[in-house]
C-alpha positions as CSV (number, residue, x, y, z in Angstrom):
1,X,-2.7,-3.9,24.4
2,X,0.4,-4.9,22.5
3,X,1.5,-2.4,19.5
4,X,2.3,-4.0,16.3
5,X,5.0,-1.6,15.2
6,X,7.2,-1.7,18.5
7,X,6.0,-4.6,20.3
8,X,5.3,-2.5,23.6
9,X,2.3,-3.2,26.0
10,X,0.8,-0.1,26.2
11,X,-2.4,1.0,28.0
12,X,-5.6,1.2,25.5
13,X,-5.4,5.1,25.9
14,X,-2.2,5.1,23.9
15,X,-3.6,3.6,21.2
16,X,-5.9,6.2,18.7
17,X,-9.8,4.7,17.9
18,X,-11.2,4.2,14.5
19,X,-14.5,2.8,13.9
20,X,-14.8,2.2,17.2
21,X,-11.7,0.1,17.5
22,X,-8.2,0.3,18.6
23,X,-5.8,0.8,16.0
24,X,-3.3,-1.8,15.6
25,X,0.0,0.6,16.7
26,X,0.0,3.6,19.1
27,X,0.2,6.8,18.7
28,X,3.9,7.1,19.2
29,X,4.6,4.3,16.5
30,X,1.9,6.1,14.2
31,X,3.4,9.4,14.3
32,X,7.1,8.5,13.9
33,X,5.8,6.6,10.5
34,X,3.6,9.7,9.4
35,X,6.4,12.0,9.9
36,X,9.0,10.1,8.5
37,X,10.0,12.5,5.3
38,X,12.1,10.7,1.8
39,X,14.1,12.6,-0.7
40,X,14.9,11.4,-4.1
41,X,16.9,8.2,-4.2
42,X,16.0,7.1,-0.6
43,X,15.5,3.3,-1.0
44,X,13.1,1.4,1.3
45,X,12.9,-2.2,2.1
46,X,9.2,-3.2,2.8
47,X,8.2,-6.0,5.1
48,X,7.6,-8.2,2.3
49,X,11.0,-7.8,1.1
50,X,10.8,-5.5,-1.9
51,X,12.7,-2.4,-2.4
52,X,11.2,0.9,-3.2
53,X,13.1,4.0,-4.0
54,X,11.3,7.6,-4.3
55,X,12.0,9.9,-7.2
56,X,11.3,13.2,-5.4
57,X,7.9,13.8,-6.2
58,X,5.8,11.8,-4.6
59,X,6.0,8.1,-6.9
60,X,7.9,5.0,-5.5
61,X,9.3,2.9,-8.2
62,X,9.5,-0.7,-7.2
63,X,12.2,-3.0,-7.7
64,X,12.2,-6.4,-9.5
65,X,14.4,-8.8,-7.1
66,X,16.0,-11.7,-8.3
67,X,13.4,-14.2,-7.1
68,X,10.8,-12.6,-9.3
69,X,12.9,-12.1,-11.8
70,X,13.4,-16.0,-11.7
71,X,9.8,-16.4,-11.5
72,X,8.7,-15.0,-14.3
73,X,11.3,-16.4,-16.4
74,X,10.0,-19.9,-15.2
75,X,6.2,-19.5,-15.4
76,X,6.2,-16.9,-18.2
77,X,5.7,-19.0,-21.0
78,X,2.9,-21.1,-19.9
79,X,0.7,-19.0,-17.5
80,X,-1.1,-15.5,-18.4
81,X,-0.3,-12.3,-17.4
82,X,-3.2,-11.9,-15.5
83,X,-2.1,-15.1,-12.9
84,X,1.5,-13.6,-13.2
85,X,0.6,-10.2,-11.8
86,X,-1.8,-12.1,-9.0
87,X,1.5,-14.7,-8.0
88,X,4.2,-11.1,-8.1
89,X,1.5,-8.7,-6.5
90,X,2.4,-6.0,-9.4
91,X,0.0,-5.0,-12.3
92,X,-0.1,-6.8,-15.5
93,X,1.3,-3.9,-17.1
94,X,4.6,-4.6,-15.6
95,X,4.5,-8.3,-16.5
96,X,4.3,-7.4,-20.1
97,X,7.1,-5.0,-19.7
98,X,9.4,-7.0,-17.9
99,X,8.8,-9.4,-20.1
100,X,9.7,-7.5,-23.2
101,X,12.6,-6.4,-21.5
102,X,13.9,-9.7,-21.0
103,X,13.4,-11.0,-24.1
104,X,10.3,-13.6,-22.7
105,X,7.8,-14.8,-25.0
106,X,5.1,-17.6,-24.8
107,X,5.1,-20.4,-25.9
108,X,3.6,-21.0,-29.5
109,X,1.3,-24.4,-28.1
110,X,0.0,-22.9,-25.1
111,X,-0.8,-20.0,-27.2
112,X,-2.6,-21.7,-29.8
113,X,-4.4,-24.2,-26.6
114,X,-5.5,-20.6,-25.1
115,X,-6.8,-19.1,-28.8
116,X,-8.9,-22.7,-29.2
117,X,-10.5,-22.3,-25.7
118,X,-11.6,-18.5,-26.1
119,X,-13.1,-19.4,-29.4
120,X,-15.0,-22.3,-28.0
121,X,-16.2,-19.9,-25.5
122,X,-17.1,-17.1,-28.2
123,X,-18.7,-19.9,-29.7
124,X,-20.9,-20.7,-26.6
125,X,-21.6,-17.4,-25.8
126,X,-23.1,-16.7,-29.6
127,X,-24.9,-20.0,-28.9
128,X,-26.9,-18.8,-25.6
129,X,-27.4,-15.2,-27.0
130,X,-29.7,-17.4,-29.8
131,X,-27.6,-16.4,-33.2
132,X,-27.6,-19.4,-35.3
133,X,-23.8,-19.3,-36.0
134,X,-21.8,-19.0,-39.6
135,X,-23.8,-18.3,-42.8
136,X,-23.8,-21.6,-45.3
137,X,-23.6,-21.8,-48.4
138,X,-26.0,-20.8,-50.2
139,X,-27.9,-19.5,-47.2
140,X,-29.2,-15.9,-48.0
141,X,-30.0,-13.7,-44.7
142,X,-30.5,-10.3,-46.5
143,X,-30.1,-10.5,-50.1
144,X,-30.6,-6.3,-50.2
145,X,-27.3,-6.2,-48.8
146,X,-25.4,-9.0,-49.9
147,X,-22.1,-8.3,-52.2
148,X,-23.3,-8.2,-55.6
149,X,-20.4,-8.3,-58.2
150,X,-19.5,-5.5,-60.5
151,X,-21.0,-5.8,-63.9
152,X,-18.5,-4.9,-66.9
153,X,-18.8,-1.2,-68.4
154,X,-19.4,-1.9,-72.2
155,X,-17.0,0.5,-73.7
């Protein structure tokens, strides 16, 4: 069997069982990752291409590279934050943020597009849950509780 991490053919013995499968790299490979210790400031370059640097304690903090950083200036304006966070494989927390730190905002039509579509869904919704919609004039549900005006204290 081939190990993922080095590349090595190794016999199936080498290799530890979980689930009652083969992991994907041996023992050796799996052991020199586990021990592998970071101080504060270490930086890291994951597979993917993102940097991580630890703080000391435990947390990673990511960095933003200059192709999401491009991204997100691009696509910002016109997509949510949700779709963002999906496309840069970070939280929508951080899209927001970012965001703000840059300066971003959306744009004012897509916006108001997005506002007319969640109201024409609230609308729907109210529709199948059987409420009849806005009152109309004139229309009296519960006159008990209805706003009544003030009369004038004679003095």
């Amino acid at each position: 069997m081939v190990c993922k991490r080095c590349g090595r053919v190794l016999p199936l013995d080498a290799f530890s069982v979980k689930r009652g499968k083969p992991t994907e790299i041996c023992r050796e490979c799996y052991n020199a990752r586990r021990g592998a210790t970071y101080k504060k400031g270490d930086v890291v370059r994951h597979a993917d291409g993102t940097l991580w640097q630890h703080n000391g304690s435990g947390m990673w903090r990511r960095y933003w590279s200059p192709d999401m950083i491009a991204l997100l200036k691009r696509e910002y304006a016109t997509n949510t934050n949700r779709e963002l966070a999906t496309l840069l494989d970070v939280c929508e927390a951080q899209i927001r943020r970012k965001a703000r730190a840059l300066g971003l905002r959306k744009d004012a039509a897509y916006l108001h597009a997005l506002s007319e579509d969640h109201i024409l869904l609230a609308h729907i919704a109210s529709k199948k849950k059987g409420n009849k919609g806005w009152i109309k004039k004139g229309e009296h549900l519960s006159p008990d509780t209805e706003f009544k005006p003030k009369k004038a204290k004679a003095r």
